[in-house]
NUDRENPA-234283 format. One line per field, with one value per residue (C-alpha): residue number from 1; residue in three letters; x, y, z. Coordinates in steps of 0.2 Angstrom, whole numbers, plus 5000, padded with zeros to 4 digits. Layout:
<rs>
koldo <- (NUM;...)
kollum <- (ALA;...)
px <- (X;...)
py <- (Y;...)
pz <- (Z;...)
</rs>
This chain:
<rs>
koldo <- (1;2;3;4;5;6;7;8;9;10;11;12;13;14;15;16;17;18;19;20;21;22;23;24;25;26;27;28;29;30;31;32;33;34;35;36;37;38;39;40;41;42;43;44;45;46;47;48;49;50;51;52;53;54;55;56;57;58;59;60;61;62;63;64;65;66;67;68;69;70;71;72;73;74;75;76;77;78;79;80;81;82;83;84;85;86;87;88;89;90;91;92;93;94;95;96;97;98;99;100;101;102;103;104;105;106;107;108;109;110;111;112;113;114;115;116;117;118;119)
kollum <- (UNK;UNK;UNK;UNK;UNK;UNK;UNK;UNK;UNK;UNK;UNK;UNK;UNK;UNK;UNK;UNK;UNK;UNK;UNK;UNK;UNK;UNK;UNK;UNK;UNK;UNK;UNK;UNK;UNK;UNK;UNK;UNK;UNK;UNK;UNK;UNK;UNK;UNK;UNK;UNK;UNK;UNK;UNK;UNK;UNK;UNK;UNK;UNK;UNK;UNK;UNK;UNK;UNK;UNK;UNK;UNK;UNK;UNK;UNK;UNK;UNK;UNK;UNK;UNK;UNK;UNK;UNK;UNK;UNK;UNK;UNK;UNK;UNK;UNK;UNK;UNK;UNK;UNK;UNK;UNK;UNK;UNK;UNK;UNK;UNK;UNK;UNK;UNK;UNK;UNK;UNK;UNK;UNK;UNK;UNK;UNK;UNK;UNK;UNK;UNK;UNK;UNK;UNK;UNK;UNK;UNK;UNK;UNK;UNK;UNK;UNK;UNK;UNK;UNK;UNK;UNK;UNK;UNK;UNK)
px <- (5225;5227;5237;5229;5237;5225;5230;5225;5226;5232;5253;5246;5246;5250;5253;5242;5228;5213;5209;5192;5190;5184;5168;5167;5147;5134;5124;5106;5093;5072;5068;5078;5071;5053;5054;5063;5050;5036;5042;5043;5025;5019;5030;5023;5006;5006;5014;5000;4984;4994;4995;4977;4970;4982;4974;4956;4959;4967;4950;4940;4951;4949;4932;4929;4942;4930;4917;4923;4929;4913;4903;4916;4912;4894;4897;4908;4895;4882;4894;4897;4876;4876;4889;4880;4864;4873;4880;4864;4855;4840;4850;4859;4844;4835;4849;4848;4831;4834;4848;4839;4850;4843;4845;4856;4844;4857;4872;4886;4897;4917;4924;4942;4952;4962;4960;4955;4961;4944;4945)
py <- (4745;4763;4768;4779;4789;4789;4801;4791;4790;4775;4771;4756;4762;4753;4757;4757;4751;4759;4765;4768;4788;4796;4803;4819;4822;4813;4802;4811;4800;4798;4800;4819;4823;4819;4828;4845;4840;4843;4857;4868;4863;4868;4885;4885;4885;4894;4908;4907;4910;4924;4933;4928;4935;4951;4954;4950;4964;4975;4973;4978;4995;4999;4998;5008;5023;5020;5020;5040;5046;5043;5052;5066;5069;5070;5081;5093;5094;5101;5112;5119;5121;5130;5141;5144;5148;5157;5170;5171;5189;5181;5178;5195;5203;5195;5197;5216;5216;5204;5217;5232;5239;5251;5253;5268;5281;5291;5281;5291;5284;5292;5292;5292;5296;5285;5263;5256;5239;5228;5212)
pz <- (4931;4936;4953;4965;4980;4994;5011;5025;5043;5045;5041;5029;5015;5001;4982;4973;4984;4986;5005;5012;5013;5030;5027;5037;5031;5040;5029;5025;5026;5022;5038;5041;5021;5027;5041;5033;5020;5030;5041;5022;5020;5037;5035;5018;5025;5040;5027;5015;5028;5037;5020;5014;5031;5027;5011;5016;5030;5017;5006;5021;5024;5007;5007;5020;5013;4997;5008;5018;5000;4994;5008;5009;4990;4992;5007;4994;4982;4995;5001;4983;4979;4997;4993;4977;4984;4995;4983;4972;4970;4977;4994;4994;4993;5008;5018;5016;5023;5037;5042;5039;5025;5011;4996;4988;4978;4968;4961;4952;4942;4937;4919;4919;4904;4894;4898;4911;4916;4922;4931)
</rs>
């Protein structure tokens, strides 16, 4: 037989004599369990359809970036055949006539000495 000092409240105490120990926790049972148990679930769930609506509204914005990025490309490209077409002889040469420019007759032309840097 082994011999145990229990601290109690009580003066009774006798040697070696088990005592009832206070319990200072409250006892946890099914019922609190089930209930935390189902509170996570709920939490859990409500958690889950606020981030699937997030990431369905998230699809929808990225479409629709795609979507502009898409348009605004096109829109580049027919900027870049305009500017092109803009800057063809063809063009140069309409324009002159439309703004009643002429032609030059004589061109002259200077030879320096030496290199000459060309872009």
């Amino acid at each position: 037989m082994s011999r145990f000092l229990t601290l109690t409240h009580s003066s009774s105490a006798r040697f070696g004599e088990r005592k009832r120990i206070l319990k200072s926790q409250p006892k946890v049972g099914r019922v609190t369990l089930s209930f935390f148990l189902v509170v996570l679930v709920c939490a859990t769930g409500v958690f889950y359809i606020f981030e699937v609506n997030n990431m369905a509204t998230k699809g929808y914005e990225i479409d629709k970036l795609e979507k502009q990025l898409n348009d605004l490309k096109k829109g580049n490209e027919r900027l870049q055949i305009q500017a092109a077409e803009l800057k063809s002889m063809y063009k140069i040469e309409e324009k002159t006539k439309e703004l009643n420019m002429i032609a030059p007759k004589d061109v002259s032309y200077m030879n320096l000495p030496g290199d000459v840097a060309m872009k």
